[in-house]
Each structure stands twice: as C-alpha cells, then as structure tokens.
C-alpha positions in Angstrom: 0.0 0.0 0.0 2.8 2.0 1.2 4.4 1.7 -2.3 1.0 1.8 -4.4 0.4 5.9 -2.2 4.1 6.7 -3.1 3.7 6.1 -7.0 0.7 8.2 -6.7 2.1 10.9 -5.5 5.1 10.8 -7.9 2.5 10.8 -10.7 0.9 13.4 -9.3 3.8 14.8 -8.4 4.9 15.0 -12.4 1.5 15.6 -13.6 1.3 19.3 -12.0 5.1 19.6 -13.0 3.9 19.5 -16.6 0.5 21.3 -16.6 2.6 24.5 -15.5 4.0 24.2 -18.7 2.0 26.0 -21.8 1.5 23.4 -24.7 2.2 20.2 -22.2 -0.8 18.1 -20.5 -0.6 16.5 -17.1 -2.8 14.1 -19.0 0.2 13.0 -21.2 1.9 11.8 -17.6 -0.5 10.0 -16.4 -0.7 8.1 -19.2 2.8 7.1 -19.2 2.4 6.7 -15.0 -0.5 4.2 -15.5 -2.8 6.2 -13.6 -5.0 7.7 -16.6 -7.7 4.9 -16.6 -7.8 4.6 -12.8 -7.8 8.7 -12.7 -11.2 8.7 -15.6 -12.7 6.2 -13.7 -12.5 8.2 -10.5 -14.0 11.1 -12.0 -17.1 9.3 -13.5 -17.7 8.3 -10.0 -17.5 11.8 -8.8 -19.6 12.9 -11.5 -22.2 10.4 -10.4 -22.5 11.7 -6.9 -22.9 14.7 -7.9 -25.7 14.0 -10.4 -27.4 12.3 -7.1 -27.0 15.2 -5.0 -28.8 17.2 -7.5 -31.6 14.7 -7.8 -31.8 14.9 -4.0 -31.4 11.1 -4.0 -28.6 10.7 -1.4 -29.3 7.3 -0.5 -27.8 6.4 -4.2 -24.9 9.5 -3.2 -23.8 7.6 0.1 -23.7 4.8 -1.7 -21.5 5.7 -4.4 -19.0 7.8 -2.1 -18.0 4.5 -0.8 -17.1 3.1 -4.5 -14.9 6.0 -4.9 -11.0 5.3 -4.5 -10.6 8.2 -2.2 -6.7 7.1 -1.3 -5.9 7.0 -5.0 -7.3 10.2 -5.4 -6.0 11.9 -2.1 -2.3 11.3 -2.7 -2.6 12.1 -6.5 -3.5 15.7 -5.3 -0.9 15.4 -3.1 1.6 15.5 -5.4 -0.2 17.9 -8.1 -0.3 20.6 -4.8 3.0 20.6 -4.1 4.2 20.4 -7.9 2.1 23.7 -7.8 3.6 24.9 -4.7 7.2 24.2 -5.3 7.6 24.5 -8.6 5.0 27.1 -10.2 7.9 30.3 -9.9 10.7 28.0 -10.9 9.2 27.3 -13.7 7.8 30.2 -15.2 11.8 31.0 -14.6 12.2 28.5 -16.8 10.1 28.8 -19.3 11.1 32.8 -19.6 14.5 32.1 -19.5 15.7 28.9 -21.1 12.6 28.2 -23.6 15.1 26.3 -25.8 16.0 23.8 -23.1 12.9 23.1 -21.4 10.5 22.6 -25.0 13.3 19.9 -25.8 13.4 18.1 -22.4 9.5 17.6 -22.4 10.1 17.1 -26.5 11.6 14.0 -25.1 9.2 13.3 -22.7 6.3 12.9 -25.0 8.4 11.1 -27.5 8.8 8.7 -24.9 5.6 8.6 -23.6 4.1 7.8 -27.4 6.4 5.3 -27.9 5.8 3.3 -24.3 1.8 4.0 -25.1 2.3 2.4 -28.3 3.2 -0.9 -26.7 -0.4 -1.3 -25.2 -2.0 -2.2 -28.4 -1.0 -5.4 -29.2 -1.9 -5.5 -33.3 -1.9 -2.6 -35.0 -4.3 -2.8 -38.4 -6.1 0.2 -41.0 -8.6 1.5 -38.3 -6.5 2.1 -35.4 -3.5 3.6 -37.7 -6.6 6.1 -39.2 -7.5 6.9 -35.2 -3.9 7.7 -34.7 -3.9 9.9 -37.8 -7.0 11.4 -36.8 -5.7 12.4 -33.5 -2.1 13.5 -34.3 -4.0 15.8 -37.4 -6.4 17.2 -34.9 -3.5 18.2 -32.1 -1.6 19.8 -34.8 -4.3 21.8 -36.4 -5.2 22.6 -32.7 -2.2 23.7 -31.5 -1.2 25.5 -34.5 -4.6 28.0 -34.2 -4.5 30.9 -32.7 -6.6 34.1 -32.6 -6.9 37.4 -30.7 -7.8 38.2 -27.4 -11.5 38.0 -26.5 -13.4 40.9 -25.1 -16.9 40.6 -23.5 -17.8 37.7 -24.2 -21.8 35.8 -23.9 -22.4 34.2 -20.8 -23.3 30.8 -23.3 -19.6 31.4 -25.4 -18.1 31.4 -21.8 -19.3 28.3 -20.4 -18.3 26.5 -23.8 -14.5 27.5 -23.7 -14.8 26.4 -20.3 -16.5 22.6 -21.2 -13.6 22.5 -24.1 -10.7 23.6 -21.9 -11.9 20.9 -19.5 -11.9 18.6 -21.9 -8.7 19.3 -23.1 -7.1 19.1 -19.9 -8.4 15.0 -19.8 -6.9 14.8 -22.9 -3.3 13.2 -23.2 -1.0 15.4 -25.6 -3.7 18.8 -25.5 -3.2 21.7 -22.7 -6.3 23.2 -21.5 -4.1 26.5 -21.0 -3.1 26.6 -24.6 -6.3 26.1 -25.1 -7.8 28.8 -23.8 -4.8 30.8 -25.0 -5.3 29.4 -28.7 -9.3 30.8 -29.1 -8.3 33.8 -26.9 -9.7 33.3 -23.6 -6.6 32.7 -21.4 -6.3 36.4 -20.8 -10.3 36.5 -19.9 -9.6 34.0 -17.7 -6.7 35.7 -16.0 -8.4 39.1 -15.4 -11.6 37.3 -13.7 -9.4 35.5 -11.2 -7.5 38.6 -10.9 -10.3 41.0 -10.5 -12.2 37.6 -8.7 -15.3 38.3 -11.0 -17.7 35.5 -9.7 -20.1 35.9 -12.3 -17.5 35.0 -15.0 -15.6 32.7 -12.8 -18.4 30.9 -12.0 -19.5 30.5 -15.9 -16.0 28.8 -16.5 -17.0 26.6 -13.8 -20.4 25.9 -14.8 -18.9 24.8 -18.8 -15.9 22.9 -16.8 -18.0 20.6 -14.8 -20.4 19.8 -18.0 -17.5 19.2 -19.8 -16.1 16.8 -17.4 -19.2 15.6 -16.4 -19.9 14.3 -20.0 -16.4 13.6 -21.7 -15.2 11.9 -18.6 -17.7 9.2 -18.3 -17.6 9.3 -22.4 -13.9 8.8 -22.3 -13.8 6.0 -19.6 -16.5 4.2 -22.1 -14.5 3.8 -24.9 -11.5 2.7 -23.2 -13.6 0.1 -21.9 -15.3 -1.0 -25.0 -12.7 0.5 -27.8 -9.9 0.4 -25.7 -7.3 0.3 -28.4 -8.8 2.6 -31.0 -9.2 4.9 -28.8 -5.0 4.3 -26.9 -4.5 5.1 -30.7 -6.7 8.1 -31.1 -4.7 9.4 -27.4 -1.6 8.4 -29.1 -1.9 10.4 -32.1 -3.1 13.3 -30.0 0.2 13.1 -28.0 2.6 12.9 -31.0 0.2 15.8 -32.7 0.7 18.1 -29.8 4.9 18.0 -30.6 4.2 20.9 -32.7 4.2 22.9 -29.9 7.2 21.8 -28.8 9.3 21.3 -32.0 10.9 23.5 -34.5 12.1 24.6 -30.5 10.9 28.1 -30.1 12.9 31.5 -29.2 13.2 33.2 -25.9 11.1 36.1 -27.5 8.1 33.9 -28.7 8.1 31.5 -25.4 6.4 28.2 -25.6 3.1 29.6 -25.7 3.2 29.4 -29.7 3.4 27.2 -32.3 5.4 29.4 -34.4 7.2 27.2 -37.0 10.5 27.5 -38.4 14.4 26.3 -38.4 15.7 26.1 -34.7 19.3 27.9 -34.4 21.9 25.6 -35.5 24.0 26.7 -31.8 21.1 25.3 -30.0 20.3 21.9 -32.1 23.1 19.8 -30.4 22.4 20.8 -26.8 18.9 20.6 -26.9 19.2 17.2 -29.4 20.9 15.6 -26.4 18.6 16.9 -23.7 15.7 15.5 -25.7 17.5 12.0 -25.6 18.2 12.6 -21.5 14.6 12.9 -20.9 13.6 10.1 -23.2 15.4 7.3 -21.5 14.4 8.7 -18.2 11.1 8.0 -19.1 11.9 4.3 -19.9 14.0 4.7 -16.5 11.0 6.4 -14.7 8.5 4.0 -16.0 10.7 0.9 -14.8 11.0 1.9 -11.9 7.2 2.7 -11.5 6.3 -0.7 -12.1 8.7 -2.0 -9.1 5.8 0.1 -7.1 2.9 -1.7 -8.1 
C-alpha cells in the first residue's frame, strides 16, 4: 500500500510539473504513470455523486461515495499541490528564461511517452493507424490555431471554452491552458481571477463541470469497450501536440506558440541531447514505477 500511495504521489507529483508548462498536458503523464484509466474512472464516480445530490437522492450518493477510490485520489493531489507549490515560480523562470532547453526536455518526454503508449496495443491494423492519424492531425491543427484576445464575451460562449478547456485538460498530448490561449480566452480568464469576478468565474466553472461531467464518463466508455482505437486516437493526440514543442521556439516567442521554423543551428546539439536525457528517463521512470505496483 505504502508503495502503491508513493507512485501516486510521484505521478501526481509530475502531472502538475507538466501542466505548469503551456502546450504540455498532465494528461500525457498520467498516461505514461498508468494512472489515466484509474484517474477517468474516479471522475465518472464523482460525477455520479454529484448527479445524485442534484436529484436529491442521497441514498444512491452515500452509496457511491464509498465506490470511490478516495486514497488514490488523495495522494494524486498530493503530489499535483506541491508540484504547484514548489515548482509554479521556478518554472515560469524557466520557461522565460531557457525556452530552448525546457521545450526539448518535455520534447523527449512525449516522444517517450508515445512510444511506451504504443506498446499497449498489441496488433496494429487500418482503423486504429486512421484513429492515430485522426488524433495527431487534430492536435496539430489545434495547436497550430491561434486568434486574438476575447473581449466581453456571452455568458453561453463562456461556459463552452470552459467545457472544451476541460476537456482538453483529460486529454493526453492537449493543454487546457493553450487552449484557452489558442481561441483567446486565457487572458479572460486571467483578469476574472484577478479581479475575482464570480459571475464570470463561475461560468467557466459551470462549462468545466459539464464538460467533465460528460467527456469523462464518455472517455472512460470507450476505453472500456474500444480500448485500443481509442490508446491510438490518445496516441496520435500526444505525437500531434509535438508541434508545440518542436521546431524549439525563441526566448522572444516562449512556448506559448506554435510558431514554426528552423531552430538555431548553436542550439540543435544541446537541446538534441537533452531530448534523448529525458527520453530514456522515461523508460528509466516508468521501470521503476512498475517496481511500485
């Protein structure tokens, strides 16, 4: 059990690492920790309570609460709060200040991630190479968009970029941040936490929990039935979202764009060989994970 909270926590630990990063998905992590499934299936749950509570049926609500893993769950936020904690300012450092290095390390992170994600299906055949294609053309489309700043917007156009955001964030390979920053909303966001402007605040939240409350159980579905279709699909998503990351982008662009074009040839060598770093220590990372289950 010990071991079991401890992997948690890592994964948890790694997911919030990456979701401070614009362009990278905690959901990518997960995958790779083996905690993605478990994490869906969780939130479904959750989602089911909550659709109880509304019904006022909270003989059906007791129940379920005690389906829920809450230890799984508890020490998963664990390590996403102090990723946040202790790593949020060093970071953004990080981001600001050595773009080049950091967009090649997590380069090599998903690279990794697709390729140990790829092992899960055991036969590959025309279908689940045209999910994959699917996915990896919708991430790079996805990533690629871009569009200016919002300004006032509807009530109704506010609680959908929050159900898509949400959404985004479940998804392996796809930020919720970029996002919001892609269909200009991340700055709309920004200023009603700033400002703490409930009624906007609270139509994010409204769009986020019908997002999740729909594409979560939707999700957690097909893996069941479609399981590998849809591991493709996820895949292609992951390898799709690399756009973000690669031709690596310059300190005056950041990683908040998907600005193509050639890297400087100084940098290519360095950031080449970080890329490689972080790949094996995914094989490394993931060994080691499964010493803990």
């Amino acid at each position: 059990m010990r071991r079991t909270i401890t992997k948690n926590i890592v994964s948890g630990l790694c997911m919030g690492a990456a979701d401070l990063v614009p362009g990278v998905s905690g959901g990518t992590i997960a995958l790779l920790f083996g905690v993605y499934e478990n994490l869906l299936k969780q939130i479904s749950k959750i989602v089911t309570i909550l659709t109880f509570l509304t019904r006022l049926n909270f003989k059906s609500a007791r129940k379920e609460l005690r389906n829920v893993d809450w230890q799984f769950l508890f020490s998963l936020g664990i390590g996403i709060a102090i990723a946040v904690v202790t790593l949020a300012t060093w970071l953004s450092n990080q981001i600001e200040d050595h773009p080049v290095q950091l967009s090649a390390i997590f380069f090599g992170l998903i690279v990794g991630s697709v390729l140990l994600t790829k092992r899960e299906i055991k036969s590959w055949d025309w279908a689940k190479a045209l999910w994959f294609i699917l996915g990896a053309a919708a991430a790079f489309v996805v990533v690629g968009y871009s569009t200016e700043a919002v300004s006032d917007p509807s009530s109704v156009i506010v609680i959908s970029a929050g159900a898509v955001a949400i959404c985004a964030m479940i998804l392996p390979g796809i930020s919720g941040s970029f996002i919001l920053l892609a269909f200009g909303f991340y700055d709309h966001l920004l200023e009603a936490v700033k400002d703490f402007n409930v009624p906007v605040l609270l139509n994010y939240g409204i769009g986020a929990g019908i997002g999740l409350a729909l594409f979560s159980r939707g999700l957690s579905w097909l893996l069941r039935v479609h399981r590998e279709k849809t591991l493709a699909l996820l895949i292609g998503l992951m390898a799709g979202s690399l756009r973000v990351l690669w031709p690596w982008p310059s300190g005056d662009i950041g990683i908040e764009n998907a600005t193509l074009g050639r890297p400087v040839a100084s940098e290519v060598l360095g950031a080449m060989t970080l890329s490689i770093v972080a790949l094996a220590a995914v094989f490394i990372l993931t060994t080691i994970s499964r010493r803990f289950e």
